[in-house]
C-alpha positions as CSV (number, residue, x, y, z in Angstrom):
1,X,130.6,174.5,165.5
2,X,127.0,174.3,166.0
3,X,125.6,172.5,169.1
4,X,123.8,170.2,166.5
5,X,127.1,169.1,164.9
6,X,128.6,168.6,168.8
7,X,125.5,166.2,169.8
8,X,125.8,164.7,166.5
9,X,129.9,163.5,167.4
10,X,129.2,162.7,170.8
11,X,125.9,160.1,169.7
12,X,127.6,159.0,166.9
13,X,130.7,158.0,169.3
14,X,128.7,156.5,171.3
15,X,126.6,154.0,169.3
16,X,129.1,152.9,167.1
17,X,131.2,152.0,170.2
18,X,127.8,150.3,171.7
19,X,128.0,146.5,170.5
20,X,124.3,145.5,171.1
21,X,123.2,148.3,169.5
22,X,125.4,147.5,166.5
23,X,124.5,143.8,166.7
24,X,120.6,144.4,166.8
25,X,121.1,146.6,163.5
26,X,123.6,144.3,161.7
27,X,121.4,141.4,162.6
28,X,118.3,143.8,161.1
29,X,120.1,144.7,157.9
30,X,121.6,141.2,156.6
31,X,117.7,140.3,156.8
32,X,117.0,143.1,154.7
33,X,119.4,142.2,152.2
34,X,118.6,139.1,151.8
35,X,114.9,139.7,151.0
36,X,115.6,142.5,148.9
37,X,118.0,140.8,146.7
38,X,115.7,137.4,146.3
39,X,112.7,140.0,145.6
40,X,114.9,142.2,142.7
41,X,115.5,138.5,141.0
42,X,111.9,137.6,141.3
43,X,110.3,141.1,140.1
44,X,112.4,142.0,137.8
45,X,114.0,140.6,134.4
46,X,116.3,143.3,134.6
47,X,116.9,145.5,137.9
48,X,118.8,148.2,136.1
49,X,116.4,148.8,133.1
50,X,113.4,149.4,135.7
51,X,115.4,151.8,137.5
52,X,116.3,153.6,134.6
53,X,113.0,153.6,133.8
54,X,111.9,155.1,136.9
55,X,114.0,157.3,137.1
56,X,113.0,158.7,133.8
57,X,109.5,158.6,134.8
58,X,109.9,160.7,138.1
59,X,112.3,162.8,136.8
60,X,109.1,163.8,134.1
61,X,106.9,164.1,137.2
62,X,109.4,166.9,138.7
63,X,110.0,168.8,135.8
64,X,106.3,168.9,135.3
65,X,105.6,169.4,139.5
66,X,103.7,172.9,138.9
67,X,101.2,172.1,136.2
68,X,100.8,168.1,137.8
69,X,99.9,169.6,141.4
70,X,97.3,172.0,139.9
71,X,95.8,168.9,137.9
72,X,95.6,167.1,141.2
73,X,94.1,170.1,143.2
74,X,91.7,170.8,141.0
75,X,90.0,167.3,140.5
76,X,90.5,166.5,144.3
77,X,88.3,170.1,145.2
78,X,85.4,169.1,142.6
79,X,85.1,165.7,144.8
80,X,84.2,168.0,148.0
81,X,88.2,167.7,149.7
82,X,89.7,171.1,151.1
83,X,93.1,171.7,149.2
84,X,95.7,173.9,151.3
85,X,99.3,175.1,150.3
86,X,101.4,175.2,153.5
87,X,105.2,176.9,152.3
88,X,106.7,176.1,155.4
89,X,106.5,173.8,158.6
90,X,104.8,176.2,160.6
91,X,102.1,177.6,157.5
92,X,101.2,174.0,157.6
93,X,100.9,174.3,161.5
94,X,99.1,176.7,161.6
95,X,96.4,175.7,159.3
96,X,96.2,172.2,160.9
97,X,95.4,174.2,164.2
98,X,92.7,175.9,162.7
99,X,91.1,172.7,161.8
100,X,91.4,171.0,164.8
101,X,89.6,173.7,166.4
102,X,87.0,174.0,163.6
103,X,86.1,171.0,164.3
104,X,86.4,171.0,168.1
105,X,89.5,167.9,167.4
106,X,90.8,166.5,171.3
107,X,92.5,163.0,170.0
108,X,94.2,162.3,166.5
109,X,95.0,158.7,165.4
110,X,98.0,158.9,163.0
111,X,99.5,156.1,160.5
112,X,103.0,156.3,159.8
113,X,104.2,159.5,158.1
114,X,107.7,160.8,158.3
115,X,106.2,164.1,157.0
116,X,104.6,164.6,160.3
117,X,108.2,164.3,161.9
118,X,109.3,166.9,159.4
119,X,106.4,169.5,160.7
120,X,106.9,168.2,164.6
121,X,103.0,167.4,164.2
122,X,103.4,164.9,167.4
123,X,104.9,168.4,169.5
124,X,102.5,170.8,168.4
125,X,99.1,168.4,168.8
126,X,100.8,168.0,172.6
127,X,100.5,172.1,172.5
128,X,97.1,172.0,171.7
129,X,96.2,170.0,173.9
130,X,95.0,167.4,171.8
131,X,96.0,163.5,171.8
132,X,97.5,161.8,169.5
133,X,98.5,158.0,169.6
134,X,100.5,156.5,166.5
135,X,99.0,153.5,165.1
136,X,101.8,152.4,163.0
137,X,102.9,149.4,165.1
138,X,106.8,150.1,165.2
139,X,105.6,154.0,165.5
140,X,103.9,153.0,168.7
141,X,106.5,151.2,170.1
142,X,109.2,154.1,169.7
143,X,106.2,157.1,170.6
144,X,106.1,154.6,174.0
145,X,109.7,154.8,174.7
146,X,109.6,158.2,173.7
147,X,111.2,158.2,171.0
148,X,111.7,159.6,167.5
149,X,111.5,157.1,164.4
150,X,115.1,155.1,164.2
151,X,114.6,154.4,160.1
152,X,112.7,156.2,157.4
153,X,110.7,152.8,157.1
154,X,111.1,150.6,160.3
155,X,111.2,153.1,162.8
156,X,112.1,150.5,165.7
157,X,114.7,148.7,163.8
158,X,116.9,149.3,166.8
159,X,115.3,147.4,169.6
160,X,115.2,143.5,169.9
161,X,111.6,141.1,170.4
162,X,113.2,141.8,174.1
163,X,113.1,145.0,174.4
164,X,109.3,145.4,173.1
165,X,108.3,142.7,175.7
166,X,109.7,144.7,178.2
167,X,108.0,148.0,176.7
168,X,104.4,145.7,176.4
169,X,104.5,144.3,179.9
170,X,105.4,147.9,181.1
171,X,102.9,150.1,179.0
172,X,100.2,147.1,178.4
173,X,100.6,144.6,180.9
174,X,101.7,141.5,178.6
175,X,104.5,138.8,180.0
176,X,107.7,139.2,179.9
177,X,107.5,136.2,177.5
178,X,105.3,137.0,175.2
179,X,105.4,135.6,172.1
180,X,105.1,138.2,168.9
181,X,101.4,137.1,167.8
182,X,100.8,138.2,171.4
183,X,102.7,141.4,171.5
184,X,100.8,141.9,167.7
185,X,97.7,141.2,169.6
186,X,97.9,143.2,172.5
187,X,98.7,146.1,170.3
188,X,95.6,145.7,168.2
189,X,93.4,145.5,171.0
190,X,94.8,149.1,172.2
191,X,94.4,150.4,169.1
192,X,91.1,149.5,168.6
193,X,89.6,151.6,171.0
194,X,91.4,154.3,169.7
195,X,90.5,154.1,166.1
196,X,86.8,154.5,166.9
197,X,87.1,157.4,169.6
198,X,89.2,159.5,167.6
199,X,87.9,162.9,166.1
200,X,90.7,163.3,163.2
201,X,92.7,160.6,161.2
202,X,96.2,161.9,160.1
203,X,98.1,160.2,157.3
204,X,100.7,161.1,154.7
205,X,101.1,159.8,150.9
206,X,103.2,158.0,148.9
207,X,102.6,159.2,145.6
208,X,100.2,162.0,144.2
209,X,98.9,160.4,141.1
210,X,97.8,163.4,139.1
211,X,96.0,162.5,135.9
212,X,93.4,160.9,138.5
213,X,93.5,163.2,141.0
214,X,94.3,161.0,143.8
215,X,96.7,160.1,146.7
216,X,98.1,156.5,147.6
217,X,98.9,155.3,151.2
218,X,101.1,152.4,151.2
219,X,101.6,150.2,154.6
220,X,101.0,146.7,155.9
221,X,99.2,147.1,158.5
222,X,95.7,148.3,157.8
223,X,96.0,151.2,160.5
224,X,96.6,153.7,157.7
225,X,93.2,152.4,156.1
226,X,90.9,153.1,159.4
227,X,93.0,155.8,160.5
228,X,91.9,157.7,157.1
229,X,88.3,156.3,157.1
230,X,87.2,156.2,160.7
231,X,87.2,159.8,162.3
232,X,84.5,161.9,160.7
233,X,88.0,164.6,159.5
234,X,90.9,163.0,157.9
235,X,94.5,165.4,157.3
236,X,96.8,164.3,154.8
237,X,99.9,166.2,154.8
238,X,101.5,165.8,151.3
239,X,105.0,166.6,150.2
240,X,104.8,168.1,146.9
241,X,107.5,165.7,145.8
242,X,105.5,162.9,145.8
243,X,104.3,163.7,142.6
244,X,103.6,161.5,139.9
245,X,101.7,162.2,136.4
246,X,99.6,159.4,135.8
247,X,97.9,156.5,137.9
248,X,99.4,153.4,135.4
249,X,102.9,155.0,136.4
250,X,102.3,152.3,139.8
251,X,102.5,149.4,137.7
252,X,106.3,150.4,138.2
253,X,106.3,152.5,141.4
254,X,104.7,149.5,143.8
255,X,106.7,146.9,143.0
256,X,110.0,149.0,142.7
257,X,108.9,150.6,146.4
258,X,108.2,147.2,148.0
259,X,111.1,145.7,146.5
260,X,113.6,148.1,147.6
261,X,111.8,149.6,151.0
262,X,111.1,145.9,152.4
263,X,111.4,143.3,150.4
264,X,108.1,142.4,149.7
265,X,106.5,141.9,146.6
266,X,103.9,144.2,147.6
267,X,102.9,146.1,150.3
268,X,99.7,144.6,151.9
269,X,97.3,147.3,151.7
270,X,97.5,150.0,149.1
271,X,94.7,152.7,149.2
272,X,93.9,155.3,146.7
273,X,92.2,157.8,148.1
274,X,90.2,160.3,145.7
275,X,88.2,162.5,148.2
276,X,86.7,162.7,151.4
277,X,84.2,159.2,152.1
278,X,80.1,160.1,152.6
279,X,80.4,162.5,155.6
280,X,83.8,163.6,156.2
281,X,85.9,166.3,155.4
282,X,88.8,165.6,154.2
283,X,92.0,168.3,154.1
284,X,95.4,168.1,151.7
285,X,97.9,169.9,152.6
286,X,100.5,170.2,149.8
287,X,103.6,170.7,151.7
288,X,106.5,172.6,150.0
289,X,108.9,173.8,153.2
290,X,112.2,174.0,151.1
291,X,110.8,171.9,148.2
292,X,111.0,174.7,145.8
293,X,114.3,175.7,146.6
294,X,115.7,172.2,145.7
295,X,113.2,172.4,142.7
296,X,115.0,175.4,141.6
297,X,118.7,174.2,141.7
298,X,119.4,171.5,139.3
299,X,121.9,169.3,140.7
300,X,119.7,169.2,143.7
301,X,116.2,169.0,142.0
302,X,117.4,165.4,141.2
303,X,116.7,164.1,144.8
304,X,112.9,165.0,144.5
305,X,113.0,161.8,142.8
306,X,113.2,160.1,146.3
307,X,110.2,157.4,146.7
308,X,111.6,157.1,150.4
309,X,112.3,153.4,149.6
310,X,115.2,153.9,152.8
311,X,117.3,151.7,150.8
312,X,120.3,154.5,151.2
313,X,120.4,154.0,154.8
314,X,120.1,150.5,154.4
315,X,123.7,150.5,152.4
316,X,125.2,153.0,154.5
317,X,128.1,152.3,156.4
318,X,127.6,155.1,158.5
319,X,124.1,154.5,158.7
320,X,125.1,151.0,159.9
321,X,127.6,151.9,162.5
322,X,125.5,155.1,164.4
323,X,122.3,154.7,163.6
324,X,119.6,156.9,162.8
325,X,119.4,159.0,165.9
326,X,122.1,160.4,165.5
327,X,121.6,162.6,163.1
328,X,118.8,164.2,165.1
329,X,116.5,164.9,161.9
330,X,113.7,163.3,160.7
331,X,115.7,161.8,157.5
332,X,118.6,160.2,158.1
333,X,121.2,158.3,156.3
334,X,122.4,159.3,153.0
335,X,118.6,160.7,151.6
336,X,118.4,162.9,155.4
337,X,122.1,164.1,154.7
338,X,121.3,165.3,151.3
339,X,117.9,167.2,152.0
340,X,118.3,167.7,155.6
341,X,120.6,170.7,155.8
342,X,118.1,172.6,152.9
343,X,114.8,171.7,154.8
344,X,115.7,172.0,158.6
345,X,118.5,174.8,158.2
346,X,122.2,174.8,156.6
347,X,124.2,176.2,159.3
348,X,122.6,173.5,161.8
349,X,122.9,170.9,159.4
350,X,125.4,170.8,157.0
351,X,127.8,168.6,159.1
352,X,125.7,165.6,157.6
353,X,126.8,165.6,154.5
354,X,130.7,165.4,156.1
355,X,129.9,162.5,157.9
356,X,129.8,160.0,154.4
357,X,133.1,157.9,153.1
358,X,131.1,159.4,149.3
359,X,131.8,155.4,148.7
360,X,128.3,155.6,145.9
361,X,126.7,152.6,147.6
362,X,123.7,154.5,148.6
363,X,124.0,155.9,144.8
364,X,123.9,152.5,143.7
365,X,120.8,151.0,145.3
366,X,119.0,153.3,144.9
367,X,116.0,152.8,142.6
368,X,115.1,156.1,140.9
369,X,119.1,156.5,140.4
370,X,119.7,159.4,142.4
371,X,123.6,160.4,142.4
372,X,123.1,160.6,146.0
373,X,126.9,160.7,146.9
374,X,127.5,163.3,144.1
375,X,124.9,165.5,145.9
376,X,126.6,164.8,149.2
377,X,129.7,166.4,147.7
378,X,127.5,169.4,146.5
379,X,126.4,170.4,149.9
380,X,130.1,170.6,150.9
381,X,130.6,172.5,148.1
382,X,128.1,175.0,149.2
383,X,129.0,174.6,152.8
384,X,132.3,175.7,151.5
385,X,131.4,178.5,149.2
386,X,129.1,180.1,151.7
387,X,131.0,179.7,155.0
388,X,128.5,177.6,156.8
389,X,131.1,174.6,157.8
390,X,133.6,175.1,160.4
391,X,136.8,178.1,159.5
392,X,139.2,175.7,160.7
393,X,138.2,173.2,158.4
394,X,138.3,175.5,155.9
395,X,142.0,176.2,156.8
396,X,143.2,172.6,156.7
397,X,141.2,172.0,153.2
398,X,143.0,175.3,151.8
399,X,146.2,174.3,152.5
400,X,145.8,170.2,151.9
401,X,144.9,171.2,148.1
402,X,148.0,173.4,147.9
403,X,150.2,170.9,149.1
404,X,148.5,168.5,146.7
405,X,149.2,170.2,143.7
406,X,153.0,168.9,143.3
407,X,155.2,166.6,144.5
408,X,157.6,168.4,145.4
409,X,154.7,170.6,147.8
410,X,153.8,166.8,149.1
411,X,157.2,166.3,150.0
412,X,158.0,169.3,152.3
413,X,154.4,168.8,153.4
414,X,155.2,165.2,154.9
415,X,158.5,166.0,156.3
416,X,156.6,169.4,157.8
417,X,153.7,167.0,159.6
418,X,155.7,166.5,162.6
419,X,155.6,170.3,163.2
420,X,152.0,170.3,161.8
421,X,150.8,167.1,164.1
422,X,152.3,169.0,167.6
423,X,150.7,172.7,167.2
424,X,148.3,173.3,164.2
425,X,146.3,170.5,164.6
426,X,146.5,169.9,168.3
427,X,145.8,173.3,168.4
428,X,142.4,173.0,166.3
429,X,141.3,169.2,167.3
430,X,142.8,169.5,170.7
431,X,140.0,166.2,171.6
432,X,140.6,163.9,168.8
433,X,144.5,165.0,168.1
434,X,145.2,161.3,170.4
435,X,143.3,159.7,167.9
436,X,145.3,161.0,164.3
437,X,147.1,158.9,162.7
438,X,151.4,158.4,162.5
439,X,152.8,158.7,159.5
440,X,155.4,156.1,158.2
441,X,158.7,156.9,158.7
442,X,159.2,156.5,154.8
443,X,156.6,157.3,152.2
444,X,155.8,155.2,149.5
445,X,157.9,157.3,146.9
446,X,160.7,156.6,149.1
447,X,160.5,153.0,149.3
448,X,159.6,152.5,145.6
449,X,162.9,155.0,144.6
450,X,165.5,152.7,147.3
451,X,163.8,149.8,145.3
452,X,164.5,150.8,142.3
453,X,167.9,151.7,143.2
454,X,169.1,148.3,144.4
């Protein structure tokens, strides 16, 4: 077992025995619900037809990645931008290091971008030396408590109006009751200062529209907005996935991303950006870093389709019982479980894709339609095929699915479980064997035949 999948247990045991913590999140999601389920109504004449429609759309935008991405590069270097193509995590490292010191960078403001967790952009600015402060308000918060995000979209999810009072009045001197316009407040006027000091602004994108040769940033804050268009060198680091082929395809893709992501009938401030503003240089960085490979399977190409809506982890009830750091990746839930193990490495992390009950709920919220528990069972598949999960595990499956196969076999394996509970699985799961379950004394073939009988 790999020391990931051991941390992953022992956090996972933890926070779904903690109650606050479970609480906070339950308290957190039946919000979320409820918004998103008043805002499907009031978008949409029919939910289902949309996402069908979606999904047909972004599924067009992924077969077509290659050519769209060159249509977009080409139109974005004739309006003065620098276009790079970084393969992996570190490619794109390394050529963000060469701009920062091109241009002599010592502090980065940085909107919300969970493509920068991907690349460990926060850890390798701290090993250049170079500052960086998060200006997404909930990224703040957890970059304060040092932290990684808790949720693909509301990275602080976790912690209560409490707990950031605590944070403020520790890190920014506010009272301990604060209200949350003064929290809000307080947080502005520390960002403010850093907004215009800056030398580079660092944002992400939500879509690529091709045809036009743009990117979109989507948030509700502003801070993406003058984190782009303050610092004389704004870097965008782009996962090729975000593809899309043509700019009216958002007349579906806002509202479907709100909708699902928040709630909201629209996110507050939506900004195309089409090159670099009078005076600054602006650098894409069209991130691939395992892209391709999902590209070039075709079950798994299907989740390239993810708009990174979060409304997955938001149905989980995983998700909902440990949290999202416990899976220790920068996706988490059903979406992180899926790509996770492909992007980050399969032997570290294909023990995500065990930990789901495959009950489809994430399959059915989600509005580009990707068979996300399907894919789940996939990566066992290959876990399986290629020896990556755990040889014990590998044992038990074997001889489950022959004892399956008959009656008969299900019988002798039933009245063979007292042998099998005392030495092969004590022997395997020697810390959990306390914890397995005790048969009935009858099974319900048993009962049903002594029914019959009478």
């Amino acid at each position: 077992m790999s020391t990931k999948y051991e941390a992953f247990t022992e956090s996972a045991k933890s926070k779904s025995a903690d109650a606050e913590h479970r609480a906070k999140l339950q308290k957190a999601m039946g919000t979320y619900h409820g918004k998103v389920s008043t805002m499907q109504d009031k978008q949409f004449r029919d939910w289902d037809a949309a996402r069908d429609y979606a999904e047909a759309v972004k599924s067009y935008a992924i077969e077509n990645m290659p050519d769209l991405l060159e249509q977009f590069e080409a139109k974005q270097i004739d309006r003065g931008s620098t276009v790079l193509w970084a393969e992996t995590a570190e490619d794109a490292r390394t050529q963000i290091a060469e701009i920062v010191h091109r241009h002599k960078v010592e502090s980065v403001v940085k909107s919300k971008s969970m493509t920068s967790e991907e690349i460990r952009f926060n850890e390798f600015m701290d090993e250049l030396k170079v500052d960086v402060i998060e200006s997404d308000l909930g990224e703040l918060i957890v970059q304060m408590r040092g932290e990684k995000p808790y949720h693909i979209v509301t990275p602080a999810m976790h912690l209560s109006k409490e707990d950031i009072a605590e944070l403020f009045h520790e890190k920014l001197g506010t009272a301990l009751d604060a209200s949350v316009e003064d929290l809000t407040a307080a947080a502005r006027l520390h960002l403010r200062e850093k907004f215009l000091a800056a030398d580079m602004g660092f944002t992400s994108a939500n879509f690529i529209l091709a045809d036009d040769g743009s990117f979109l940033v989507l948030e509700n804050e502003g801070n993406a907005r003058l984190s782009a268009n303050l610092p004389d060198v704004h870097v965008a680091v782009i996962g090729i996935d975000k593809v899309l082929a043509n700019l009216k395809d958002l007349s579906l893709f806002l509202p479907l991303l709100s909708t699902s992501g928040t709630g909201q009938q629209m996110t507050v401030y939506n900004s195309i950006f089409r090159g670099p503003r009078a005076g600054q240089s602006l650098y894409v960085i069209l991130l691939d870093n395992g892209r391709s490979d999902l590209y070039a399977d075709e079950k798994l190409r299907e989740v390239l389709r993810c708009i990174r809506c979060g409304a997955c982890l938001n149905s989980c009830p995983v998700y909902e019982s440990i949290g999202g750091h416990s899976y220790e990746a920068a996706y988490s839930g059903p979406i992180g479980s899926v790509i996770s193990p492909h992007i980050f490495g399969f032997q570290d992390y294909q023990h995500l894709s065990q930990s789901s009950s495959l009950c489809g709920a994430c399959t059915d919220v989600c509005p580009v339609k990707i068979p996300l528990h399907h894919l789940l069972h996939y990566n066992r598949t290959i876990a399986n095929e290629t020896k990556t999960n755990d040889a014990s595990w590998r044992l038990i499956m074997r001889l489950w699915a022959k004892a399956m196969k008959s009656r008969k076999s299900i019988k002798i394996a039933r009245n063979s479980f007292g042998i099998i509970d005392s030495i092969i699985l004590k022997a395997f799961f020697q810390k959990h064997s306390e914890n397995l379950p005790k048969l009935a004394e009858k099974s319900f073939a048993e009962l049903w035949e002594e029914k019959n009988e009478r």
